[in-house]
C-alpha positions as CSV (number, residue, x, y, z in Angstrom):
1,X,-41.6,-10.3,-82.1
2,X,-44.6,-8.3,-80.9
3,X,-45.1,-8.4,-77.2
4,X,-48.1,-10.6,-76.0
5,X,-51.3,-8.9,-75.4
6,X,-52.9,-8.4,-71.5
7,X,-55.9,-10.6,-72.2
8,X,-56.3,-10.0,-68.4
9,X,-60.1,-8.0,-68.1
10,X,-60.7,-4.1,-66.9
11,X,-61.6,-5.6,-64.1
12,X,-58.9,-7.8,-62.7
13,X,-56.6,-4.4,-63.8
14,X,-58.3,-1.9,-61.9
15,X,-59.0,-4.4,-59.0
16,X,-54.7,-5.1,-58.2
17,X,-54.6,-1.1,-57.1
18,X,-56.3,-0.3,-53.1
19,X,-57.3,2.9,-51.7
20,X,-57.5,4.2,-55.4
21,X,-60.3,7.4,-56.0
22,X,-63.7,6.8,-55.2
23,X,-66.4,6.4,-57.5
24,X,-68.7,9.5,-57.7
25,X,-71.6,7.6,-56.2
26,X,-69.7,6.2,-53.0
27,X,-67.9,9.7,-52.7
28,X,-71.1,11.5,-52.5
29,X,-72.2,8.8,-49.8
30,X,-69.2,9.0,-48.0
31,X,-69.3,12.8,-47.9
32,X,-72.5,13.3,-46.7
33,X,-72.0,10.6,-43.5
34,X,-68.6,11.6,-42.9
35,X,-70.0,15.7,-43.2
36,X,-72.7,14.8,-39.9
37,X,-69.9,12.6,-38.2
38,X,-67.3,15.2,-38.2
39,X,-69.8,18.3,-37.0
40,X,-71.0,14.9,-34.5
41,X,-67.5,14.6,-33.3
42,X,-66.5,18.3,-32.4
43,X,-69.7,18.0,-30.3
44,X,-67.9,14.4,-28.6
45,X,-65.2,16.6,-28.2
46,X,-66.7,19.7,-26.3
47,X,-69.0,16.9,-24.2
48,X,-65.6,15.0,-23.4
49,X,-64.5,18.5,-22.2
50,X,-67.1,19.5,-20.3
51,X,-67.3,16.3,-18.1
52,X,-63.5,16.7,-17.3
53,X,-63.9,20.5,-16.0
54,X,-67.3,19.3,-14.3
55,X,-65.9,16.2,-12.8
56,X,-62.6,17.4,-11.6
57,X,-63.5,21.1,-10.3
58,X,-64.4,20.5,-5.7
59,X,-67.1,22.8,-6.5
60,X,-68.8,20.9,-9.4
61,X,-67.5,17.4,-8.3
62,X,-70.4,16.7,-6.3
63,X,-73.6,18.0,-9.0
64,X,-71.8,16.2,-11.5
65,X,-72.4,12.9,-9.2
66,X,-75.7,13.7,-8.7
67,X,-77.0,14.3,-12.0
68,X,-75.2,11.0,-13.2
69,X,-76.6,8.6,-10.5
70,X,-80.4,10.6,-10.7
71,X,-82.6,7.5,-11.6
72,X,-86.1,7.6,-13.3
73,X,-87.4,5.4,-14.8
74,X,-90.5,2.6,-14.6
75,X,-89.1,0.6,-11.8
76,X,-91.9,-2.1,-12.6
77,X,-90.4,-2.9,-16.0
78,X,-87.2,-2.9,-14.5
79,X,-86.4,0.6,-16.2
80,X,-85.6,2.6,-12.9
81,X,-82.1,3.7,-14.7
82,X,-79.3,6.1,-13.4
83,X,-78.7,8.7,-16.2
84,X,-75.4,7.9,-17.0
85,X,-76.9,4.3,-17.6
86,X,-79.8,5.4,-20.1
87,X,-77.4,7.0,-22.0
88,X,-75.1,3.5,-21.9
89,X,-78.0,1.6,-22.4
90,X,-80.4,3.7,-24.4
91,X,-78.8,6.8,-26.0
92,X,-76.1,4.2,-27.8
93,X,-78.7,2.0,-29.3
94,X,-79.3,5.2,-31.5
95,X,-75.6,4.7,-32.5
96,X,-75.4,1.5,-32.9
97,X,-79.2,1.9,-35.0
98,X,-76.9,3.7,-37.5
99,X,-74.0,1.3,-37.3
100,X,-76.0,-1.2,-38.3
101,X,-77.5,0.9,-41.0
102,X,-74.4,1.8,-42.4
103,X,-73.0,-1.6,-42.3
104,X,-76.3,-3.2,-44.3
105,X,-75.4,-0.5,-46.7
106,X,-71.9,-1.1,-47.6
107,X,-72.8,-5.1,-47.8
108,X,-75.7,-4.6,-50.2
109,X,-74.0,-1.5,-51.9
110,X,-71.2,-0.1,-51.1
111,X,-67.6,-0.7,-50.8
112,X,-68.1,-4.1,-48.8
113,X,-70.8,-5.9,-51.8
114,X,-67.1,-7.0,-53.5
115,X,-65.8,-9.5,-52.2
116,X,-62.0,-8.8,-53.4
117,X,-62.7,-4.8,-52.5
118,X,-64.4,-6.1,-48.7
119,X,-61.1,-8.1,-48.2
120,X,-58.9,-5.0,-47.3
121,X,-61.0,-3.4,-45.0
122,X,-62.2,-6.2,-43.1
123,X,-58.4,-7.6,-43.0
124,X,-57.4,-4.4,-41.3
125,X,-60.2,-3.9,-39.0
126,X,-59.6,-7.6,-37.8
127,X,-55.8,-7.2,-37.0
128,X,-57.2,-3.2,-35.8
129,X,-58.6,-5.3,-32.9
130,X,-56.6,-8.8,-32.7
131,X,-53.2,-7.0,-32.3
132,X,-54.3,-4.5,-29.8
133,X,-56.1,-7.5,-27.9
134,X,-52.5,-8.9,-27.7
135,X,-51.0,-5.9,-26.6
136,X,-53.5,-5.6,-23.5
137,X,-53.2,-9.3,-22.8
138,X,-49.5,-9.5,-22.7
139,X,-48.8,-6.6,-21.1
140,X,-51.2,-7.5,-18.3
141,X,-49.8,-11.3,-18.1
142,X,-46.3,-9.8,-17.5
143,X,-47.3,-7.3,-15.0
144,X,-49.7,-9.7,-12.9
145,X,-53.0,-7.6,-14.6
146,X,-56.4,-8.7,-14.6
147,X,-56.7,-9.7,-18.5
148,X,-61.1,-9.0,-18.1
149,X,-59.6,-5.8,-20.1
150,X,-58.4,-7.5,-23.2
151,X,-61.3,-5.7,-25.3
152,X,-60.8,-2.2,-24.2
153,X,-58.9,-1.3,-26.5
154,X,-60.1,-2.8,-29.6
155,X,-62.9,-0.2,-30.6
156,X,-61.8,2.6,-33.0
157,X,-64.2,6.0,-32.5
158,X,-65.1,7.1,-36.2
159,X,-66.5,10.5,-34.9
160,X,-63.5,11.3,-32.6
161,X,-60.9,10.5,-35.2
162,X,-63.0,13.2,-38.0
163,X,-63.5,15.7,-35.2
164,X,-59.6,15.7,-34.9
165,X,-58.9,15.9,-38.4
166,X,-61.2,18.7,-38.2
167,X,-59.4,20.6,-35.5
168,X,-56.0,20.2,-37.4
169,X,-57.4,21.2,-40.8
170,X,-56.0,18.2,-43.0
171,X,-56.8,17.7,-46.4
172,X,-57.2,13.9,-46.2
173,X,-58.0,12.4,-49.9
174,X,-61.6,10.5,-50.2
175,X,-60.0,7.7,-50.6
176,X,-58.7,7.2,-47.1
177,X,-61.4,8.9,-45.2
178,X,-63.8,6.4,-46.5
179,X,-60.7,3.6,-45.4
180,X,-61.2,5.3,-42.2
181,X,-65.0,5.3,-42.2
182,X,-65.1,1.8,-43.4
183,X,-62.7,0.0,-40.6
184,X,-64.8,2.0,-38.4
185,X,-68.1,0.3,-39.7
186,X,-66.4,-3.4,-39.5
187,X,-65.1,-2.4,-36.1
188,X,-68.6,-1.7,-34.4
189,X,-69.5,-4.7,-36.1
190,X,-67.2,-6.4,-34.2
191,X,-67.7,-4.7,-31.2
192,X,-71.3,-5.7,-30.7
193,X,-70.0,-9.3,-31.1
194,X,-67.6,-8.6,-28.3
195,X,-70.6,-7.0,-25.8
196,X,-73.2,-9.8,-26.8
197,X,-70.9,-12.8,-26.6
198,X,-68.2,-11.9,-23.7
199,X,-70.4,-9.3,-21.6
200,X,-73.4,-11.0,-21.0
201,X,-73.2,-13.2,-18.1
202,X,-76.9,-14.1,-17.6
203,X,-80.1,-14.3,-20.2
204,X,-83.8,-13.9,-19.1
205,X,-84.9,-16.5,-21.9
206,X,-88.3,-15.3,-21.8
207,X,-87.7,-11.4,-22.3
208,X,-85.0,-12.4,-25.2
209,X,-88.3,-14.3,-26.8
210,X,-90.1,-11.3,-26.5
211,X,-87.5,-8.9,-28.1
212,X,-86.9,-11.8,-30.7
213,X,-90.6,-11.6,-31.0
214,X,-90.3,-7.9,-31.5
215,X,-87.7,-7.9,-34.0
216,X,-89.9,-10.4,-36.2
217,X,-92.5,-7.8,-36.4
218,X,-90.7,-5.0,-36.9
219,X,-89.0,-6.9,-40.2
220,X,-92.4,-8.3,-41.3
221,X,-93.8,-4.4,-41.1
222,X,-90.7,-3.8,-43.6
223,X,-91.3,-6.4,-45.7
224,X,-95.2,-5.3,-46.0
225,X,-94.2,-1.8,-46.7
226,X,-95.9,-0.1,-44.0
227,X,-94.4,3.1,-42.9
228,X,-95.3,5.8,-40.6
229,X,-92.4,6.5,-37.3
230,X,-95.8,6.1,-35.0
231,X,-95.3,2.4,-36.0
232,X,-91.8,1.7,-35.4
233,X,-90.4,4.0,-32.5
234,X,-93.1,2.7,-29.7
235,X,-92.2,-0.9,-31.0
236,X,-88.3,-0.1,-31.1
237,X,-88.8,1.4,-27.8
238,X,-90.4,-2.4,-26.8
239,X,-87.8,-4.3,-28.5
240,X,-85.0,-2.3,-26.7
241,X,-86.7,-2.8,-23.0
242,X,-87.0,-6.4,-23.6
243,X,-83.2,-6.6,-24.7
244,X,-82.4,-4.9,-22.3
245,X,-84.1,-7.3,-19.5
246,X,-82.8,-10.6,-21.4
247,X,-79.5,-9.9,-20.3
248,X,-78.4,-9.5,-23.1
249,X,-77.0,-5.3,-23.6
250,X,-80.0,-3.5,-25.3
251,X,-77.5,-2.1,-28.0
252,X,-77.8,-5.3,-30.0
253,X,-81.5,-4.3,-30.5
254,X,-80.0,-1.0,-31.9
255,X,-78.0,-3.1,-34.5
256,X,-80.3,-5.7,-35.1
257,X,-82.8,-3.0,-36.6
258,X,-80.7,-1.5,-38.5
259,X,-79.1,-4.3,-40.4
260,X,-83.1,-5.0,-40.7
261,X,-83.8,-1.9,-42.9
262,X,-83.4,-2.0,-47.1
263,X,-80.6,-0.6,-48.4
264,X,-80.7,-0.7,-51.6
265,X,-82.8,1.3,-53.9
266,X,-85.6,0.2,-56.1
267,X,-86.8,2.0,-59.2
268,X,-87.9,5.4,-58.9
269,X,-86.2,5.9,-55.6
270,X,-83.6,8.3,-55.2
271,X,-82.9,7.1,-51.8
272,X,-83.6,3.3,-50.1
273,X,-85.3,3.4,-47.1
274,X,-82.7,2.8,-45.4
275,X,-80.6,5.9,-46.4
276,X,-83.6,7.9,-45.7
277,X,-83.9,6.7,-42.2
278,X,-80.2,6.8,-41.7
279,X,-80.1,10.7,-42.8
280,X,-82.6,11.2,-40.2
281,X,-81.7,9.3,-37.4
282,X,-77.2,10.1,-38.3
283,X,-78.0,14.1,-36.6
284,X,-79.9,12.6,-33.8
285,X,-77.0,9.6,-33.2
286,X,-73.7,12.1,-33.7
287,X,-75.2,15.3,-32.6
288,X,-77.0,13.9,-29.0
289,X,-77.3,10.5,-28.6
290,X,-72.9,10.3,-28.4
291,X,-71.9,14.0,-27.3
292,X,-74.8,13.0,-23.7
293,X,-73.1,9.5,-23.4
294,X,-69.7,10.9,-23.1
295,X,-70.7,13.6,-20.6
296,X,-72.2,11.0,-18.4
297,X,-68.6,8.8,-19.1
298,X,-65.6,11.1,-19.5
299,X,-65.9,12.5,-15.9
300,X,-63.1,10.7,-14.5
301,X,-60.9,12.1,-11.8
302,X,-57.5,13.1,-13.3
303,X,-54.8,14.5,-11.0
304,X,-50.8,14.0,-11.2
305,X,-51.2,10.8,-9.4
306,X,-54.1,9.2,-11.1
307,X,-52.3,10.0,-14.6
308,X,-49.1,8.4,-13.1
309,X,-50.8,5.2,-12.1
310,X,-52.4,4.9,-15.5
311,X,-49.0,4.4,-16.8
312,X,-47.6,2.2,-14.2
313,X,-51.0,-0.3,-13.3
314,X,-50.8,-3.2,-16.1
315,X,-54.6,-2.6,-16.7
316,X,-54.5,0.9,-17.5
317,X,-51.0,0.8,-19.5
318,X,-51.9,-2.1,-21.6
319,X,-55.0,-0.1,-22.9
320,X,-52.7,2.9,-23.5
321,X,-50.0,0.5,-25.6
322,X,-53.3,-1.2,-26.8
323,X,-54.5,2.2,-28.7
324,X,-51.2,3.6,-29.9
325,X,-49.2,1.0,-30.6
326,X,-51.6,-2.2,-31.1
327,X,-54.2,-0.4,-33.4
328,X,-51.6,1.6,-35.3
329,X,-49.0,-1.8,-35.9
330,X,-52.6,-4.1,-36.4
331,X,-54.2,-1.9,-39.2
332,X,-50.9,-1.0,-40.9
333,X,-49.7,-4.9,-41.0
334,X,-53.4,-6.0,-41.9
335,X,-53.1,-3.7,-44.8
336,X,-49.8,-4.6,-45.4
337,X,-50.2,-8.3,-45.6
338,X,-53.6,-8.2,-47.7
339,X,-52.1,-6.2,-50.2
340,X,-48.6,-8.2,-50.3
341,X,-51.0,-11.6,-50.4
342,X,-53.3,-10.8,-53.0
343,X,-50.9,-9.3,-55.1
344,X,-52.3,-5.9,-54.8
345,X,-50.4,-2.7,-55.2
346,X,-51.3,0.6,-53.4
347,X,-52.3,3.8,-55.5
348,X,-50.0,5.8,-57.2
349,X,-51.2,8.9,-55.2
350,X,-50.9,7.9,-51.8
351,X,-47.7,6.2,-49.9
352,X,-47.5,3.8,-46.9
353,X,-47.0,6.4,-44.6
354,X,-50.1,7.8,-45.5
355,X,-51.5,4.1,-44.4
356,X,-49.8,4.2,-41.2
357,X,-51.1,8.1,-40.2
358,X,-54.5,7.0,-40.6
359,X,-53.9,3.8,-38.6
360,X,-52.3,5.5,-35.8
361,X,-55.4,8.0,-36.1
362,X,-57.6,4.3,-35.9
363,X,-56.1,4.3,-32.2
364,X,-58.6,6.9,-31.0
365,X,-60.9,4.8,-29.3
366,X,-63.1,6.9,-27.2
367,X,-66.8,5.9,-27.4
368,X,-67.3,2.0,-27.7
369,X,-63.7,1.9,-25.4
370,X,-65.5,3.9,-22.3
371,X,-68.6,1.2,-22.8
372,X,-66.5,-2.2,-22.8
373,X,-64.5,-0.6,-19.9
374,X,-67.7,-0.4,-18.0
375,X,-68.7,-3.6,-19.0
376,X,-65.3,-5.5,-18.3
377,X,-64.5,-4.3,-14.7
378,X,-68.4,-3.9,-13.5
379,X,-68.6,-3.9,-9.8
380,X,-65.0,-2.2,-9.5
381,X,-65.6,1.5,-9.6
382,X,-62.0,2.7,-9.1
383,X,-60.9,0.6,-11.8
384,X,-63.4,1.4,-14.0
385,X,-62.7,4.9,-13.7
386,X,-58.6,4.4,-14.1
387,X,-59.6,2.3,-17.4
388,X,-61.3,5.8,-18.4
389,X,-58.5,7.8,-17.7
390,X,-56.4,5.2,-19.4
391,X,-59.2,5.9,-22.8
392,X,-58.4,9.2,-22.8
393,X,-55.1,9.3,-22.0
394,X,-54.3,6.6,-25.5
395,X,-56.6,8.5,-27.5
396,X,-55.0,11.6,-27.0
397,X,-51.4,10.3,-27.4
398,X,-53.0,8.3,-30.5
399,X,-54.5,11.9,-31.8
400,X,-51.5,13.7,-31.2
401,X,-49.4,11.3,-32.7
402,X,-51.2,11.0,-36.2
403,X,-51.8,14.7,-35.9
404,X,-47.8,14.6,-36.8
405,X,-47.5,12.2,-38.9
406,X,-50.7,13.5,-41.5
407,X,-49.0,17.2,-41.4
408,X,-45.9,16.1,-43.0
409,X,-48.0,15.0,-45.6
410,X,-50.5,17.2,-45.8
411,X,-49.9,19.7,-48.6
412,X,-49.7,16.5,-50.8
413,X,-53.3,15.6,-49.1
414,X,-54.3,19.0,-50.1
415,X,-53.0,18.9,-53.9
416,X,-55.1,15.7,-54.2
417,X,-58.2,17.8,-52.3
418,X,-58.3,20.4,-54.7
419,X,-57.8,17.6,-57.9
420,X,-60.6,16.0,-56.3
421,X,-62.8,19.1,-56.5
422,X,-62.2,20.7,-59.2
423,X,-65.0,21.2,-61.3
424,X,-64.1,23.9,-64.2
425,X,-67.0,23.3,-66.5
426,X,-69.0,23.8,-63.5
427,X,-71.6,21.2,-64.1
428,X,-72.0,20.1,-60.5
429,X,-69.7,17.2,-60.9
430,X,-65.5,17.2,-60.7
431,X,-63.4,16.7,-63.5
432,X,-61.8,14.0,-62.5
433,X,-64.5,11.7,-63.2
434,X,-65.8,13.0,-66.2
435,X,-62.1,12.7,-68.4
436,X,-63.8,9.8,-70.3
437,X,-66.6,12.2,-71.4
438,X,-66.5,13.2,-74.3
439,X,-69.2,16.0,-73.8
440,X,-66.8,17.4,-70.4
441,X,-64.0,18.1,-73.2
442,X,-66.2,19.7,-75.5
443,X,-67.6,22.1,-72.8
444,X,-64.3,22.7,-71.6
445,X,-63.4,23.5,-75.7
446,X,-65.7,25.9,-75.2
447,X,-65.4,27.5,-72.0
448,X,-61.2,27.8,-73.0
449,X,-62.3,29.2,-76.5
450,X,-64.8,32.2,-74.7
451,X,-61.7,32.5,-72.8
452,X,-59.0,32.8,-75.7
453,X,-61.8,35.6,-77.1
454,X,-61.7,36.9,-74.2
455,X,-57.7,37.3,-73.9
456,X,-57.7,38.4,-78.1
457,X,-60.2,41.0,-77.1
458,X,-58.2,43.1,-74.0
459,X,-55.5,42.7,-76.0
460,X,-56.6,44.6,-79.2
461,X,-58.1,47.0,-76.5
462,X,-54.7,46.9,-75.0
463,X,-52.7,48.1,-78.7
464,X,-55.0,50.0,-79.6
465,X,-54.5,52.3,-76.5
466,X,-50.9,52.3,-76.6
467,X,-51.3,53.7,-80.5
468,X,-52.8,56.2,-79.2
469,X,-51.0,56.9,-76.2
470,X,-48.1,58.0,-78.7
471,X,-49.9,59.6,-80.8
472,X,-50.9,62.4,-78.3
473,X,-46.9,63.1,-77.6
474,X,-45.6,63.6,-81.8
475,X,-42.2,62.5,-81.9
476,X,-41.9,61.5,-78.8
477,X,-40.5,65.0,-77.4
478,X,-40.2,65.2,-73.6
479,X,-38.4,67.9,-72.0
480,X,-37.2,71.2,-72.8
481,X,-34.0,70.5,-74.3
482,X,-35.7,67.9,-76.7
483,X,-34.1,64.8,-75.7
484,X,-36.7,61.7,-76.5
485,X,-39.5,61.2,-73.6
């Protein structure tokens, strides 16, 4: 009796695997985002650095002070800033201009346009902040805390987490960075829900008019076409001042703009506008805009007693268990359940463990983390600054932790690396997505064919030398006594 046929589509096959390859069009996205955010993130880490040594050495303590509480700023529009708060306030609406540029993009066209392929990452990025959320909360409940910490630990930091796997030198498959990348996305998402609904505690209805005003314009100058940066900066800048006077924090104008922007392409156009903008404004974001707001952040005092205390005060040690173990168990179990639920199956190339390292690496949470800490215990300096030390501290344990857990899998990593870019016809574009091609296999035919020449011809070269070789010693006499060379 024959067995019945899979009437099931391509489709609904292909769709029951997660984390498989990329398509060559999202890869070559991915890479070029994840290239900037990775160069972006050894600059995080070198600014991180810096502000420890300046903060923490008596000789430096008190310049580093200075320069962070120096205001400037027109006091009249209510713009006479520290420096450590324009680049809060006003460096990381760059960053979250390109947060919401990215996330338009993989709505409209990326991973996050398919429904059933949005599920995973959203799922996991969802219990990458509910779970840790839990952590904080219980953990502070039991130990008397102040729960006003409970988002601290929810953010993930995209550029940290690269500039880590950069430092270690792991091969990590496509298919996972752009996991990474993409829970990352989702995350900030999130996290600008968090700041505008739990963080604002009064609204200047007029000034939100005005930046709602703003925002109007600047998508009705989109939708006209006009272009020209002379006409959007000076009325970004607007739109951020007025957010920033509502009430409301000014990074939501960031986001707002950038979800604005079209991001998908139109005939002709090799890139949308959005893309464009975002490949110009991604150096400024990773390579400034993040590396300044951590120097003017990180500087937290850390002696023997203030790293003691951020294991023993419930605030500080349920952000630490928050970032380890929340975001590692919350993203692994999201995944987990989506893919037992929907009847999923993970790729034949990667394992769970792999799933869990790259969660684990999901609990570095250095960048949005410092800015909700601020935000959640405003008005308390000293806490603020052990809820800092408490950042660092989880993210490094969370680095070094994943760190382990991706090099015990990392020459595997690195024989799906090279698969991934090997290009032998060397046409530009890897093998690996051109085996349905039948033009790839005839170019490989004859690239193996020159080859085969090749090999005939050396070795004809190679007898025909040997002939001669004995020729110039007749029968093979050696030495004197005529015994065979």
């Amino acid at each position: 009796m024959p067995a019945p046929r899979d009437t099931a589509s391509p489709t609904a096959r292909t769709a029951r695997r997660v984390l498989e390859r990329l398509s060559l069009p999202e890869r070559n996205v991915v890479a070029d985002a994840l290239r900037t955010e990775t160069v972006g993130g050894i600059l995080l880490l070198a600014a991180a650095v810096t502000a420890l040594i300046w903060a923490n050495i008596p000789a430096l303590h008190s310049g580093y002070e200075a320069v962070s509480d120096f205001h400037f700023g027109p006091a009249v529009l209510g713009l006479n800033l520290s420096v450590a708060h324009w680049a809060a306030d006003g460096l990381l609406a760059v960053f979250f201009f390109v947060a919401g540029i990215e996330l338009k993009r993989e709505l409209v066209a990326g991973d996050l346009r398919d429904p059933r392929a949005a599920v995973l990452p959203v799922a996991a990025a969802l219990c990458g902040m509910a779970v840790p959320a839990v952590v904080y909360t219980v953990t502070n409940l039991a130990g008397h805390g102040s729960t006003d910490g409970w988002a601290v630990p929810t953010a993930t930091d995209i550029a940290f987490a690269l500039a880590v796997l950069a430092v270690i030198g792991t091969a990590l498959p496509s298919a996972l960075r752009a996991f990474l990348l993409t829970l990352a996305v989702v995350d900030d998402l999130f996290a600008i829900l968090i700041i505008a609904v739990f963080f604002t505690d009064r609204i200047d209805f007029a000034a939100l008019g005005g930046a709602v005003a703003g925002l109007v314009v600047f998508w009705l100058l989109l939708r006209a076409g006009v272009r020209g940066w002379y006409v959007y900066v000076p009325l970004a800048v607007v739109v951020w001042a007025l957010m920033y006077n509502s009430g409301v924090h000014a990074t939501i104008a960031g986001v707002a703009m950038g979800l604005m922007l079209r991001c998908t392409r139109r005939e002709g156009e090799e890139r949308s506008p959005g893309e464009r903008v975002e490949h110009l404004v991604r150096p400024l974001s990773a390579g400034l805009a993040v590396p300044l707001f951590a120097l003017f952040s990180a500087g937290v005092s850390v002696s023997g007693r203030a790293l003691g205390d951020v294991f023993t005060r419930p605030e500080t040690l349920g952000v630490v268990l928050g970032l380890v173990v929340g975001k590692a168990l919350g993203i692994f179990g999201g995944t987990w359940l989506t893919v037992r639920f929907t009847r999923a199956s993970l790729s034949q190339d990667l394992a769970w463990a792999d799933v869990f390292a790259v969660s684990s690496l999901a609990g570095i949470g250095f960048t949005v983390s410092l800015l909700i800490g601020e935000l959640a215990f405003e008005g308390d300096t000293a806490l603020t600054d052990e809820v800092k030390a408490a950042v660092l501290s989880g993210s490094l344990i969370a680095a070094v932790c994943a760190t382990v857990l991706l090099k015990i899998r990392n020459a595997r990593y690195r024989r799906l690396w090279e698969d991934e870019e090997r290009d032998e016809d060397q046409d530009g574009i890897p093998d690996v997505y051109e085996q349905d091609d039948p033009a790839y296999h005839l170019r490989m035919a004859e690239i193996l064919e020159r080859k085969a020449a090749d090999h005939r011809r050396v070795a004809a070269e190679k007898a025909a030398a040997a002939r001669d070789g004995l020729q110039e010693v007749p029968g093979g006499a050696g030495d004197e006594d005529d015994r065979p060379a």
